[in-house]
N, C-alpha and C positions, 0 to 999 in steps of 0.2 A: 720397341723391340723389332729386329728385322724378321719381315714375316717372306721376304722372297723366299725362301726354303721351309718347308715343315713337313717334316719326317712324320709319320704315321704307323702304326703296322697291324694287320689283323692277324686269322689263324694261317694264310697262307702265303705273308711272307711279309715287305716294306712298303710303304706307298709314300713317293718323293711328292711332293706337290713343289711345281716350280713358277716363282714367278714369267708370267710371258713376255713382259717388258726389259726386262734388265739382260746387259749383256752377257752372254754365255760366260764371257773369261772370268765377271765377276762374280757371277753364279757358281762355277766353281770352286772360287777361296770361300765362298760361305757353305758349301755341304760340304767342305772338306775340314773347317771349321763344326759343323752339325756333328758329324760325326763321328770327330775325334772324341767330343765332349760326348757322345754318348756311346764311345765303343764299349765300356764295362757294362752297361746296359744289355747292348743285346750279346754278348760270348762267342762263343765258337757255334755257329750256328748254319744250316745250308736253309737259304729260302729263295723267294722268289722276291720280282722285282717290279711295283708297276708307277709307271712315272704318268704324271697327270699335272694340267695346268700349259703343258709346253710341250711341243712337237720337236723331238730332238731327230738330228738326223744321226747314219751309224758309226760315225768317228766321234759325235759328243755321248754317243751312250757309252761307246766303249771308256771314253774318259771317265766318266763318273761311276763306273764298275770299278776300273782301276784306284779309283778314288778311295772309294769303299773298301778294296782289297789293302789299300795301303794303312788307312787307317783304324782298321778291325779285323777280328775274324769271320765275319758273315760272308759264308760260298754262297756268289749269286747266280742259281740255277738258271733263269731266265728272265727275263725282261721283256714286261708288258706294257705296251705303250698304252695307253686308254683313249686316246684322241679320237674323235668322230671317223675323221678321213680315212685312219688309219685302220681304224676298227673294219670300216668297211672293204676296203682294199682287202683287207687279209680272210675277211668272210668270203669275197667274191671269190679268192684263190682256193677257198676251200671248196668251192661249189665248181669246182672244176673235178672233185673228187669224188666228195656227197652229192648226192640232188640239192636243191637250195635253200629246201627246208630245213633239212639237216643241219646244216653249214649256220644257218642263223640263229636257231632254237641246239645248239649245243651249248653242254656245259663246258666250260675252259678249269682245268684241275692244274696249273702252276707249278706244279712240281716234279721233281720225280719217284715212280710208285716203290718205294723200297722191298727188300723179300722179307717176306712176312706181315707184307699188306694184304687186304681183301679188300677193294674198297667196289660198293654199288652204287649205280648212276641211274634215275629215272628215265634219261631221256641220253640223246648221242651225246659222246663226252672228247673233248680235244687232250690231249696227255701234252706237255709241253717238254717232260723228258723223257727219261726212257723207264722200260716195265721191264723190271729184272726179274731174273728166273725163279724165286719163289714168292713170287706174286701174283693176285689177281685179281680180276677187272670184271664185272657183271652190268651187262645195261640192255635193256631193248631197243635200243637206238643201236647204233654204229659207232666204232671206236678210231679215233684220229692219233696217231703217235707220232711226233715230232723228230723223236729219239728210236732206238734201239727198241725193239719189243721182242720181251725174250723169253716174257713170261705166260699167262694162260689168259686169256681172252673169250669170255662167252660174252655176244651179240650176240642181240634179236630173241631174247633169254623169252617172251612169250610168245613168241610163233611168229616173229616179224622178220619175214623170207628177203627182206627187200634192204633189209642192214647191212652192211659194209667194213671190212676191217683195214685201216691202212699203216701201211711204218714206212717212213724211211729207210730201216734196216729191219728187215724182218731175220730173225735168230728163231722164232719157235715154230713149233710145230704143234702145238696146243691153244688152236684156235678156233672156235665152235661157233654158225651162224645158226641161230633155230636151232640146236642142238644137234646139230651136223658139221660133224670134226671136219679141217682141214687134213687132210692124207695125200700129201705130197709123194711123186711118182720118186723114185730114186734109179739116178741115169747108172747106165752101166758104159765103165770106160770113156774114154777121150773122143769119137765117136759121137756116143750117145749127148755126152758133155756140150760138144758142138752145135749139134742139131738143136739142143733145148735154147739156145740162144740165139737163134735163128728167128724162132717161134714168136708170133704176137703174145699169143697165150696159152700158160703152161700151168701146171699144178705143182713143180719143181724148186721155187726158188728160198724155199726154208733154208736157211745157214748161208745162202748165196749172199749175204751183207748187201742186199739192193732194196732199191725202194720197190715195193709191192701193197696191187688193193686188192682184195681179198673180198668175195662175193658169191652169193648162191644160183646155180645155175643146174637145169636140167637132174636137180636131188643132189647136187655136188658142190662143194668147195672149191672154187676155180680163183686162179690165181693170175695175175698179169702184172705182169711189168710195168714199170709206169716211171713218169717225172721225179728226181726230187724235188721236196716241198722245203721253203726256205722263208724265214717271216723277212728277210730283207725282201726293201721293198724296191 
């Protein structure tokens, strides 16, 4: 039996193992073969993606999404590479956000958080999608979103002043460090508008659809504009 492809899957989504040696092309016609024969298996389903065995660069992932897409219905959220290299590159990008402790000792959650999720985390948690509006997130660590965050956010939930909350797009305005709401200044006029963009750091940019990290400071929720963050590497 050809074992260069074998599909796997746990609670949070597919895991590809792919042969390292054999060529991409022909790796290909066998997960695309894999997963025709098992598309009644998994349904209409949205999960996540972690490929293992083989470092794919990002025109061959995008192929074997497409792959996927063509021959099932499984929406694939994200796509996690698991490779050493990789793994580390994308830790060290995070530790340009979190301290480094953070960044290494996070949990990585694969999905994204649907409304009328709760979900709690012991320690900092990475979101890989986005946190829709009636949802929410508890952790005394620091919270990482990939995606959209639109929903309620309590970091640092026992008294840990030094947590962090970051989105690419930040949408809410319900986001608590240590139990200290985020309370965004609200500009007045075109004006006001301007000067907030001017600013290193601002308490402002809730609904602004910008990347934002979100930290405690002087008893306050201080906000600052920042990079976006991109798992391409």
């Amino acid at each position: 039996m050809d074992k260069s492809v074998v599909i796997k899957s746990n609670r949070h989504g597919l895991i590809l193992n792919l042969d390292a040696e054999k060529p991409f092309s022909e790796l290909k016609e066998t997960i695309r073969g894999r997963f025709s024969e098992s598309s009644k298996f998994f349904g209409d389903v949205k999960m996540a993606l972690t490929i293992e065995g083989r470092t794919l660069n990002s025109s061959e992932i995008s192929e074997v999404v497409d792959i996927i897409n063509d021959t099932t219905d499984v929406e694939i959220l994200a796509v996690i590479d698991s490779s050493e290299e990789n793994d580390k590159i994308f830790k060290k990008e995070l530790s340009k956000v979190f301290n480094e402790l953070d960044a290494y000792a996070a949990e990585i959650y694969p999905l994204n958080v649907e409304d009328g999720m709760n979900l709690e985390f012991k320690r900092s948690v990475i979101i890989m999608g986005h946190v829709s509006k009636e949802a929410e997130i508890h952790t005394d660590g620091s919270v990482f979103v990939l995606g959209r965050l639109e929903g309620r956010v309590y970091a640092g939930e026992l008294g840990n002043t030094s947590a962090k909350v970051y989105a690419n797009r930040l949408l809410s305005e319900n986001v608590y460090i240590a139990d200290v709401p985020y309370a965004p200044d609200k500009p007045n006029g075109a004006k006001e508008e301007k000067r907030l963009f001017k600013r290193k750091r601002d308490k402002s940019y809730a609904s602004k659809n910008i990347p934002v990290l979100l930290s405690l400071a002087d008893g306050k929720v201080q906000a600052e504009r920042t990079e976006e963050f991109t798992e391409e590497k």
